[in-house]
C-alpha positions in Angstrom: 0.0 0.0 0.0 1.2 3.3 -1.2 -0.2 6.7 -0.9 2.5 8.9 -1.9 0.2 11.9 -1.7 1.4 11.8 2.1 5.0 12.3 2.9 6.8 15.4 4.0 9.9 16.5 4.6 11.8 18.2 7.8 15.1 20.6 7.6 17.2 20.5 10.9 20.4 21.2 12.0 22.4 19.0 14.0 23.0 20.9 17.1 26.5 20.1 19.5 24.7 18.2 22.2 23.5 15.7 19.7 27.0 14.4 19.1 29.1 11.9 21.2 32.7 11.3 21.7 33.6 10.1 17.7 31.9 14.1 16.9 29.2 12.3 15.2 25.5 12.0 15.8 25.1 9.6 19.0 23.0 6.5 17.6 19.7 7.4 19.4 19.0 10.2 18.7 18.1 9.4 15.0 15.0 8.5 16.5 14.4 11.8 17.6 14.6 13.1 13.8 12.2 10.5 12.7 9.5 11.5 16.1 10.0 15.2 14.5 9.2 13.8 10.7 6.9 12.0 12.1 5.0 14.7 14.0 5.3 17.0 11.1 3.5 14.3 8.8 0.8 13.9 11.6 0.2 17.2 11.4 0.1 17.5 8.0 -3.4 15.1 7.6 -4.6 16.7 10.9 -3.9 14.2 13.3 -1.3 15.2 15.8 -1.0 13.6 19.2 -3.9 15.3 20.7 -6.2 14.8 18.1 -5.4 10.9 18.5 -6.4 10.8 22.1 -9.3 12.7 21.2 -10.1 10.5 18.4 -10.4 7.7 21.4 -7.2 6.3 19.9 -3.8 6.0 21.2 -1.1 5.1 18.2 2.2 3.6 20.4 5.4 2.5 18.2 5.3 -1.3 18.5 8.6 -1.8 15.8 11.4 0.5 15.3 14.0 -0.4 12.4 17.3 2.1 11.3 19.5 1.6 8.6 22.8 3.7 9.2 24.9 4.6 6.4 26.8 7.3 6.8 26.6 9.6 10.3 25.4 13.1 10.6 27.9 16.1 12.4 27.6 18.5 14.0 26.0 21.7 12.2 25.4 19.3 9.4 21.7 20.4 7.4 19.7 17.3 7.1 16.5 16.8 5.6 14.4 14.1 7.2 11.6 12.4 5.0 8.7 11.1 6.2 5.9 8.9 4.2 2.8 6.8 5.3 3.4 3.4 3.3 0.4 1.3 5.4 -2.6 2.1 7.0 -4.9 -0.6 6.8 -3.7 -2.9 10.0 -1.0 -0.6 11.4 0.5 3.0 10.8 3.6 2.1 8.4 5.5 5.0 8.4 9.1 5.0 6.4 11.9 7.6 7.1 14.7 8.9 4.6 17.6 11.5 6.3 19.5 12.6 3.8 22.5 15.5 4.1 21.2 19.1 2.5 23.5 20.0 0.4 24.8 16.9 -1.3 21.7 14.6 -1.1 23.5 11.7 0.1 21.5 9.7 2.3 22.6 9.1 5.8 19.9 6.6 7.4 17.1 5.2 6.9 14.3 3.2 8.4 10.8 2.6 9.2 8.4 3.2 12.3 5.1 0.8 13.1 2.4 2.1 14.9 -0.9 0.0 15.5 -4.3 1.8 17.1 -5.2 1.0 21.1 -8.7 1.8 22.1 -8.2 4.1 24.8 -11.8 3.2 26.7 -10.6 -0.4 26.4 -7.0 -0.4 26.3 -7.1 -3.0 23.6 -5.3 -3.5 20.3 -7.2 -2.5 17.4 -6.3 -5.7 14.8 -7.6 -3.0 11.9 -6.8 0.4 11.6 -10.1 2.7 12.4 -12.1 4.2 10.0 -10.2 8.2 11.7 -6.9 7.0 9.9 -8.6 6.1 6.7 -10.5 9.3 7.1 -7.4 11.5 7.9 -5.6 10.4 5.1 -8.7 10.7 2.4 -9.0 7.1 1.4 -12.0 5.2 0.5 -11.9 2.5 3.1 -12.9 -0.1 0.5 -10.7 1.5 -1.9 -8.6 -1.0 -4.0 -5.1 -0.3 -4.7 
């Protein structure tokens, strides 16, 4: 499933305190650039944290998955890419950080999210009808 209709992209600098020892971007925190991808997207179909809850839905990562090719530095510009791939059983959401000014690509990877009834606490086994919503889709829409 492929919607590319819904992606965007983030600019960021990498700031000192986001570097270790080597003077390259520590590990983690490239999950920090996808969380701000990732909330710019969310925002983007109008369905930011609060508006999740809201919904009745909470969205929590369940599978996390980073490719590193080459690191980040510090005051590097990097763009961060975001794109919704899946929606219909889980939130599939894959990331692209590439450096600004050459285009190379420094890591990749891909976030999944699945939909917990907040009044039940349970795992929703299909996405609900807000994501499909959100994202403009026909829910029996074939692809």
């Amino acid at each position: 499933m492929s919607n590319p209709l819904v992606d965007c992209e983030v600019e960021f600098e990498v700031p000192f305190f986001d570097i270790d020892l080597m003077e390259v971007v520590w590990h983690g925190h490239y999950v920090k650039y996808f969380e701000l991808a990732r909330c710019a997207l969310l925002e983007k179909i109008s369905y930011n944290y609060m508006q999740m809850r809201e919904s009745g839905y909470s969205w929590p990562v369940i599978d996390l998955h980073l490719r590193y090719a080459h690191p980040a530095k510090f005051g590097q510009k990097i763009i961060i890419y975001a794109q919704i791939v899946e929606w219909q059983n889980c939130l599939t959401i894959k990331y692209k950080i590439t450096d600004k000014l050459t285009g190379k690509r420094l890591t990749r990877g891909k976030s999944i999210q699945v939909a917990v009834n907040l009044s039940t606490q349970t795992m929703c086994f299909e996405s609900p009808n807000i994501i499909w919503q959100k994202l403009g889709i026909e829910k029996n829409a074939e692809f």
